[in-house]
C-alpha positions in Angstrom: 11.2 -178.6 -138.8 13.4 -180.1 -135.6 16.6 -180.8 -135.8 17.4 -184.1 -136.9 20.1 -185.5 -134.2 22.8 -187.8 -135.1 22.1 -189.6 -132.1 19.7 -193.1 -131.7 16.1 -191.8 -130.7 14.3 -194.2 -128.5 10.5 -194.1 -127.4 10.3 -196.2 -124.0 6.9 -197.3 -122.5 6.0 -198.3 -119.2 9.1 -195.9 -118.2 8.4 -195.1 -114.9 9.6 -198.3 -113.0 10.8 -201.7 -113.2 11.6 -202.9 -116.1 11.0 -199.6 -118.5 13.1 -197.7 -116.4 15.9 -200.3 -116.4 15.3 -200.5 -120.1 15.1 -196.3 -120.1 18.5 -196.6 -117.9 20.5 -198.4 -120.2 19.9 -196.7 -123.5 20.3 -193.4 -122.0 24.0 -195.1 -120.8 24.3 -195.8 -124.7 23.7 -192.1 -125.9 20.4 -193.2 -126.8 17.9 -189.9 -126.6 14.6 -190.6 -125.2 10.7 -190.1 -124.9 9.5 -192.1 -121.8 5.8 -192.8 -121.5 4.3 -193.9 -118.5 0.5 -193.3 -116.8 2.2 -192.4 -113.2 2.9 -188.9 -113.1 4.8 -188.8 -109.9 6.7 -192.2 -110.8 7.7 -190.9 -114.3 9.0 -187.4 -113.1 11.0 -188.9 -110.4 12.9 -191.5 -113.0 13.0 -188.9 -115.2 14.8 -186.3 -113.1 17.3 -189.9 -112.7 17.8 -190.1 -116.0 18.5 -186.2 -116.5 22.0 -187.6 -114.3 23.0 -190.6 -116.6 22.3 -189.5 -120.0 25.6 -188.8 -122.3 26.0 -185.5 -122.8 24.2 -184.1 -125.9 21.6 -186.6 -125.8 18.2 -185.3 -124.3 14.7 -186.8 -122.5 11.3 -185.7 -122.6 8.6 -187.3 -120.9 4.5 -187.8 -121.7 2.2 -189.1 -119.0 0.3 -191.3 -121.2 -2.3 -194.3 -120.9 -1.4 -196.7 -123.5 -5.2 -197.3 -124.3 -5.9 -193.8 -125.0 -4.9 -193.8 -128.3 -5.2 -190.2 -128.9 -3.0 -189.6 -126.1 -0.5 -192.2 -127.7 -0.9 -190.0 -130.8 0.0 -187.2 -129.3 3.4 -188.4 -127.5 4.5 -189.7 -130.4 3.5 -186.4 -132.4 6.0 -184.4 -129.7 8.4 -187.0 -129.9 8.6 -186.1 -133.9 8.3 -182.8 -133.5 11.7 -182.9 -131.2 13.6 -185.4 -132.4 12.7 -185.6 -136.0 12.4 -189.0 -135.9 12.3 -192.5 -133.9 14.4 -195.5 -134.0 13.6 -197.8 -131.4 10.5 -198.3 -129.6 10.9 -200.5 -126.4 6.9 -201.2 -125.0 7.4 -202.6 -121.4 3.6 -201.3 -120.4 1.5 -203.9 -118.9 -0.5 -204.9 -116.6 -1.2 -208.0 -114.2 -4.1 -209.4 -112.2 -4.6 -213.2 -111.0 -7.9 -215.4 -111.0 -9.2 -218.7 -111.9 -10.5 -219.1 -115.1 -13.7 -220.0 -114.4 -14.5 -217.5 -111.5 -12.5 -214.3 -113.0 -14.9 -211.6 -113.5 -14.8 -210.7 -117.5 -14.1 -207.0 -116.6 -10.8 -208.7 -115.7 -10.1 -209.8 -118.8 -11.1 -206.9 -120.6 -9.0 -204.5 -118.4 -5.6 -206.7 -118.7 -6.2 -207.1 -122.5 -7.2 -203.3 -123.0 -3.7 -202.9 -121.6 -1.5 -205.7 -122.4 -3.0 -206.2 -126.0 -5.0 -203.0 -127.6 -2.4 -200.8 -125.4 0.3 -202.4 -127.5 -1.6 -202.2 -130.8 -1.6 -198.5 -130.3 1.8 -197.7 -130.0 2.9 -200.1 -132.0 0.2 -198.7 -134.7 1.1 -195.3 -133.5 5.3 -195.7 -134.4 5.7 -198.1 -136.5 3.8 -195.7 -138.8 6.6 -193.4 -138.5 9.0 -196.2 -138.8 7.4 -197.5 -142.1 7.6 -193.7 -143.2 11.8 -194.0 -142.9 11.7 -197.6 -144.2 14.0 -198.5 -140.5 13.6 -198.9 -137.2 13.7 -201.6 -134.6 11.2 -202.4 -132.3 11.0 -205.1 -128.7 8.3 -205.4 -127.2 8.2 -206.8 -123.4 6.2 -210.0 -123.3 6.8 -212.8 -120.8 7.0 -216.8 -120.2 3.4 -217.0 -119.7 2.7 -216.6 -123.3 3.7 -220.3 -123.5 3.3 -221.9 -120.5 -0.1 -222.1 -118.5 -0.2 -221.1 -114.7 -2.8 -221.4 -112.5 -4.4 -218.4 -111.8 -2.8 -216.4 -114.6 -5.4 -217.0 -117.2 -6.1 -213.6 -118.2 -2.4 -212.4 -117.9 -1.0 -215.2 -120.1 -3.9 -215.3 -122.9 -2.8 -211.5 -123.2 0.4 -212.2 -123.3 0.0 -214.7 -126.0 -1.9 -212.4 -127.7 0.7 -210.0 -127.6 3.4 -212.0 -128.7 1.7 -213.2 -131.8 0.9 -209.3 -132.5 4.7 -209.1 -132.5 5.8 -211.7 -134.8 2.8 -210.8 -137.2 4.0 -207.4 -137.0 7.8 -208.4 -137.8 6.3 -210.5 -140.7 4.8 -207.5 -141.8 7.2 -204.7 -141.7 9.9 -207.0 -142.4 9.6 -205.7 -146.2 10.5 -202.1 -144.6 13.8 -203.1 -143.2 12.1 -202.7 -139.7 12.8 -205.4 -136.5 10.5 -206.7 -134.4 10.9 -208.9 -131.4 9.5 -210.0 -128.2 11.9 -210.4 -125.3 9.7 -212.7 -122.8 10.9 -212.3 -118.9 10.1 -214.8 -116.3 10.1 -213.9 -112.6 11.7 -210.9 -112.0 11.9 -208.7 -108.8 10.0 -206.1 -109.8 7.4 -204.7 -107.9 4.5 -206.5 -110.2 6.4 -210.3 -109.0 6.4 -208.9 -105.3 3.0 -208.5 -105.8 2.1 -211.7 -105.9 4.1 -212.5 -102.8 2.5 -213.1 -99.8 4.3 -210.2 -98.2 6.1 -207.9 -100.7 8.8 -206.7 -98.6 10.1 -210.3 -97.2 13.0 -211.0 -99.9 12.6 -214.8 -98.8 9.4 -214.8 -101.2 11.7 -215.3 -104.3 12.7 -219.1 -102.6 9.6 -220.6 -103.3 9.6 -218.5 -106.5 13.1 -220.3 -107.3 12.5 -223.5 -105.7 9.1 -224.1 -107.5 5.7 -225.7 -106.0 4.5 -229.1 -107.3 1.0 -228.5 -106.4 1.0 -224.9 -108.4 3.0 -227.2 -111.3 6.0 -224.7 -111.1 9.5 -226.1 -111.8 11.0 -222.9 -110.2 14.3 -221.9 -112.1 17.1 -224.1 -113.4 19.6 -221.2 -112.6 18.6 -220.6 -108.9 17.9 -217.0 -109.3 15.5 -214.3 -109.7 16.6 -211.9 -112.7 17.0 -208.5 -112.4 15.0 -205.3 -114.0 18.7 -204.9 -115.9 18.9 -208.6 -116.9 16.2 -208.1 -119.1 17.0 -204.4 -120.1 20.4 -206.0 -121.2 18.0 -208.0 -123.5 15.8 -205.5 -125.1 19.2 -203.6 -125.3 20.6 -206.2 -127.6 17.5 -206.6 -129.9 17.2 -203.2 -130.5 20.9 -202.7 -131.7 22.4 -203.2 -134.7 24.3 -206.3 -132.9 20.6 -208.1 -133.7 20.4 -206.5 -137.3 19.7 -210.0 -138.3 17.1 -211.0 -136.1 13.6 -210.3 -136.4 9.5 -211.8 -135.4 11.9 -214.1 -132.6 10.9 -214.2 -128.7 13.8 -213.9 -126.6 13.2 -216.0 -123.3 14.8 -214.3 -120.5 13.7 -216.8 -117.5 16.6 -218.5 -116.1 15.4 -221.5 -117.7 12.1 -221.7 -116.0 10.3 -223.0 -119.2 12.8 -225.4 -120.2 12.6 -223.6 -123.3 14.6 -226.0 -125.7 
């Protein structure tokens, strides 16, 4: 039987960039230990080499090239995970995916590849630990959603269907396991320099792309962002920080709208 540490075990998805290794970043600061999953070998071994220099001292990584719709391979990374750490506490899923096309010209492979991802790629780990959780009665869980959940943009059809999906999957999920004393929340990001917003950029590299980001574009019926800025990988890691601690032992099935105001979210 492994040792069962005294200290916060975390499972992080999507670890190897952006957002997951902002989120990965700031629970290691915390003393959180951690089991990063990510489908980019080269990408997860670098940020986890990174992390090997911030964790606190007696708190410990491992790391599982995984594609979150392989559900055996989920399986497995969570098996190791228990077999190391004894048990989980937190799972933060940041794994996802985006592609852009119209609604009525997007090719339905499209659709099937951003929801195998962004939808069935959640329902396995979320399947896959909250299992475990439900086993302990505890836990906490945030999932990474976005704004486009709730607010239509042209092009994005695909992207935010699945991230409505997803979202819904998360408060049905709270609702759920809210009898096992186990959290569940969505923290929903809007434009965020990462490399999936630069993407969308007409030149990734130029950092004047994030004006017309913040300013907005009539014809695209974009109201930019109330706070004239983009937010940062660690804004929203603050976030899932926050809903996975006991500061939020209170809060559960909510989505967290991390957007500078961009939805005008009431």
């Amino acid at each position: 039987m492994p040792a069962v540490s005294d200290r916060r075990i975390a499972v992080v998805t999507g670890a190897a960039a952006g957002i997951g290794a902002a989120v990965a970043r700031t629970l290691a600061r915390d003393g959180y230990s951690l089991a990063l999953l990510d489908r980019d070998d080269v990408e997860l071994k670098r940020a986890t080499a990174e992390l090997a220099e911030t964790i606190v001292e007696g708190a410990d990584i491992e790391s599982h090239v995984v594609d979150v719709t392989d559900r055996q391979a989920v399986d497995a990374a969570v098996a190791s995970t228990m077999d190391t750490f004894g048990r989980i506490d937190a799972l933060a899923h940041v794994a996802g995916i985006l592609d852009t096309g119209s609604v009525l010209d997007s090719d339905p492979d499209q659709w099937r590849k951003i929801f195998g991802v962004n939808v069935f790629g959640l329902l396995n780990v979320l399947q896959s630990v909250g299992l475990e959780m439900r086993r302990r009665r505890a836990g906490s869980i945030v999932v990474v959603s976005s704004n486009a959940a709730g607010v239509p943009r042209i092009g994005m059809g695909a992207y935010g269907s699945s991230k409505a999906a997803a979202t819904m999957l998360v408060r049905t999920a709270g609702l759920e396991l809210a009898v096992d004393g186990i959290r569940v929340n969505v923290v929903a990001p809007g434009s965020t320099d990462t490399a999936m917003q630069r993407s969308l950029w007409s030149d990734p590299s130029d950092d004047s792309g994030a004006d017309a980001v913040i300013e907005g574009n009539l014809a695209g019926y974009r109201l930019g962002i109330p706070l004239g800025k983009l937010a940062t990988a660690d804004d929203i890691a603050d976030s899932v920080h926050f809903l996975l601690s006991d500061r939020a032992a209170h809060i559960t099935m909510q989505a967290l709208y991390v957007d500078g105001g961009a939805t005008l979210k009431a």
